[in-house]
ROSE-4610 file (N, C-alpha, C; in Angstrom, 1 decimal, always signed):
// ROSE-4610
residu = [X/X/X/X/X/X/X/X/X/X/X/X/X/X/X/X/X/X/X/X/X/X/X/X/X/X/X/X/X/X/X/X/X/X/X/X/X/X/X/X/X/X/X/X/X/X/X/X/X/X/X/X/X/X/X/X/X/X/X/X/X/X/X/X/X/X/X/X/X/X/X/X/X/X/X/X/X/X/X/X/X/X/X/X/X/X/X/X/X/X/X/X/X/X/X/X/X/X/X/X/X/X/X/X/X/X/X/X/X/X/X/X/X/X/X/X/X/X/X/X/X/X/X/X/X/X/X/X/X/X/X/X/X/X/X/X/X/X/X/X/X/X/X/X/X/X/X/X/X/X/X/X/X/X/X/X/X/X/X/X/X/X/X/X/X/X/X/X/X/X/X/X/X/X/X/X/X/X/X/X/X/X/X/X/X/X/X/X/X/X/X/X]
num = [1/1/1/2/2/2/3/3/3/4/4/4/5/5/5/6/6/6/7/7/7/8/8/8/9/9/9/10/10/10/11/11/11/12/12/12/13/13/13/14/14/14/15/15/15/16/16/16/17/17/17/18/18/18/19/19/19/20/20/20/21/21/21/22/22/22/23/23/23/24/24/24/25/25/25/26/26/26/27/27/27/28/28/28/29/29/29/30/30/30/31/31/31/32/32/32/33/33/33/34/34/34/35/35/35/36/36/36/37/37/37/38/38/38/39/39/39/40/40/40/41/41/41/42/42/42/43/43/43/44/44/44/45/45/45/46/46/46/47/47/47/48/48/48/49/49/49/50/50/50/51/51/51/52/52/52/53/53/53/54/54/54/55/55/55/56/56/56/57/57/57/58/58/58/59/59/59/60/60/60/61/61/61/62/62/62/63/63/63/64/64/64]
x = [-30.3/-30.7/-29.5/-29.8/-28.6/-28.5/-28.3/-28.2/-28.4/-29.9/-30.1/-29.8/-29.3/-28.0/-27.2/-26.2/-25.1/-25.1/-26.4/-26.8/-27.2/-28.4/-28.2/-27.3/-26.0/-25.0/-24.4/-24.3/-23.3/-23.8/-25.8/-26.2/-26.2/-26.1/-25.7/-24.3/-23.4/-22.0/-21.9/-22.8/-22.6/-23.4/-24.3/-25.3/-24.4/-23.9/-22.9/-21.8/-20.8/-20.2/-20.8/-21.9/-22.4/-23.0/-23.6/-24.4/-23.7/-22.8/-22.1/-21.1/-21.0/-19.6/-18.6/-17.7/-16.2/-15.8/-15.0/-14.2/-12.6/-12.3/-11.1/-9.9/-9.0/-7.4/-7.0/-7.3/-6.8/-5.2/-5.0/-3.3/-2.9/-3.0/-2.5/-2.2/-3.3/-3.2/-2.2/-2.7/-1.7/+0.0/+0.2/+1.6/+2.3/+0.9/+1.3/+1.7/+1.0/+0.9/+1.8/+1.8/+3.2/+4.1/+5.2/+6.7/+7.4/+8.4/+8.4/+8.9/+8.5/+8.5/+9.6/+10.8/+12.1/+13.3/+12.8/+13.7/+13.3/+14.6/+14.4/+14.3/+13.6/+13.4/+15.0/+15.4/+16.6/+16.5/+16.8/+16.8/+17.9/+18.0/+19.1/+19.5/+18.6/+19.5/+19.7/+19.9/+20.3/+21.7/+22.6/+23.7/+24.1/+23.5/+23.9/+23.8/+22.9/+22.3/+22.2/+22.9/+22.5/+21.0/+21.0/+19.3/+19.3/+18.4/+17.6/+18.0/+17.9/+17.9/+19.7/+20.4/+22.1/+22.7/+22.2/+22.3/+22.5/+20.4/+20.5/+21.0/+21.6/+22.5/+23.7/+24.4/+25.8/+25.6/+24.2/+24.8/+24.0/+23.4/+23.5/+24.2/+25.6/+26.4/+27.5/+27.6/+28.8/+28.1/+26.9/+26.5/+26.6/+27.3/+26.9/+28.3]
y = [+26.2/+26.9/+27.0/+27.0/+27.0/+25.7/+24.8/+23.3/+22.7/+23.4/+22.7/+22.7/+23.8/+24.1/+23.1/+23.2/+22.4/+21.1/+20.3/+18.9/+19.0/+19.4/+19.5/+19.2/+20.0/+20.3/+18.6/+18.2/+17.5/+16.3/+16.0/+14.6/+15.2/+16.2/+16.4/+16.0/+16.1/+15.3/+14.1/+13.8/+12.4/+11.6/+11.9/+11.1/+11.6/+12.7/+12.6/+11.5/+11.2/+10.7/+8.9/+8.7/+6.9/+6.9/+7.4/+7.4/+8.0/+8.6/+9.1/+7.9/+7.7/+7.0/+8.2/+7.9/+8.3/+7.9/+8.1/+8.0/+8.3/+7.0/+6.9/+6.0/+6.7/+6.2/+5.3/+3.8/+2.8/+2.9/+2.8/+2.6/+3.8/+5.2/+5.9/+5.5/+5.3/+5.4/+4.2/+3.1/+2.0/+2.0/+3.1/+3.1/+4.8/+5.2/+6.1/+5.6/+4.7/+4.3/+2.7/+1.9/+0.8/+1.0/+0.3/+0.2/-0.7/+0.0/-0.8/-2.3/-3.6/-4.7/-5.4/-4.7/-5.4/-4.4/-3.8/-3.9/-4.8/-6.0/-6.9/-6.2/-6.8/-6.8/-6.8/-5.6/-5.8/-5.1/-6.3/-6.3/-5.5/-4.2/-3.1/-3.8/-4.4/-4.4/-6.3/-6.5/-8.5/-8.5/-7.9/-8.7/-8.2/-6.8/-6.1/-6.9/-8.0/-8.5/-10.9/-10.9/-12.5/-12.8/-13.8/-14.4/-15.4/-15.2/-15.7/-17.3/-18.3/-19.1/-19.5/-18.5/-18.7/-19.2/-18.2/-18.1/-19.5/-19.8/-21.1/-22.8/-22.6/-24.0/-23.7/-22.9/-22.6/-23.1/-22.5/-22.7/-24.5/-25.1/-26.4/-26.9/-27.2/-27.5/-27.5/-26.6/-26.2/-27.2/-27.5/-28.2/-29.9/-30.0/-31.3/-32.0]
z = [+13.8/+12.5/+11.6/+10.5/+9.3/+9.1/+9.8/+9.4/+7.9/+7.7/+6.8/+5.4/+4.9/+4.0/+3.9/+5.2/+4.9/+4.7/+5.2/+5.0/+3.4/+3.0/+2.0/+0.6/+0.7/+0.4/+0.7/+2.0/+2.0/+1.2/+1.4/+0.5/-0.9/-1.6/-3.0/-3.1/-2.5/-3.0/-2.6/-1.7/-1.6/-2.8/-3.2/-3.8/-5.3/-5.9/-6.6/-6.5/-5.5/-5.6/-5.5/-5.1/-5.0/-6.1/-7.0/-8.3/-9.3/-9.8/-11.0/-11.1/-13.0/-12.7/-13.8/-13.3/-13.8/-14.7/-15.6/-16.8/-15.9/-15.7/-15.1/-16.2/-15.9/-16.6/-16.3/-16.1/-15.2/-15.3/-17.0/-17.5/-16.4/-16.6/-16.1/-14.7/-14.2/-12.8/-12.1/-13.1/-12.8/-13.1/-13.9/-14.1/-13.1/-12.5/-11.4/-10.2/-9.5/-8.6/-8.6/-10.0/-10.0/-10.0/-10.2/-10.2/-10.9/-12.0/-13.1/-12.9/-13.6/-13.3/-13.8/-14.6/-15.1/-13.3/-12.5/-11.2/-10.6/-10.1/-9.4/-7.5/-6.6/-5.3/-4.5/-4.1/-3.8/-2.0/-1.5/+0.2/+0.4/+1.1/+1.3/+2.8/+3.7/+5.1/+5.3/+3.7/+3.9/+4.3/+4.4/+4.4/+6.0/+6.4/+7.8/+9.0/+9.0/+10.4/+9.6/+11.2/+10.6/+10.7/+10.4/+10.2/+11.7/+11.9/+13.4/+13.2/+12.0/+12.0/+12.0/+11.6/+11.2/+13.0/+13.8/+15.1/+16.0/+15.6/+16.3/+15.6/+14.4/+13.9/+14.8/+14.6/+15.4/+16.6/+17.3/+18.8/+18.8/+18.1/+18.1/+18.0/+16.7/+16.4/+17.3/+17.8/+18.8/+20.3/+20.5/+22.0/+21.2/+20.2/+20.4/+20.2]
């Protein structure tokens, strides 16, 4: 008992949220959630560690 309240309740927000539409900010939201596009992509751990490929030329070079 009580159940049927809360079900109730829960298909009114639902059927709210699948049938209403929104008035949404795309700009906003897109310039909340982007990152501005004149910072170039800058790799912080490129120079710390060699590359997997740097490894295996050396140790080719050196067996032959």
């Amino acid at each position: 008992m009580g159940r049927g309240r809360q079900k109730a309740k829960h298909t009114k927000i639902a059927r709210e949220l699948k049938y209403d539409t929104y008035n949404v900010n795309y700009s906003a939201l897109e310039r909340e959630l982007g990152h501005p596009s004149d910072d170039a992509y800058v790799d912080k751990w490129a120079d710390e560690y060699k590359d997997e490929d740097e490894d295996e030329t050396s140790a080719v070079s050196s067996q032959a």
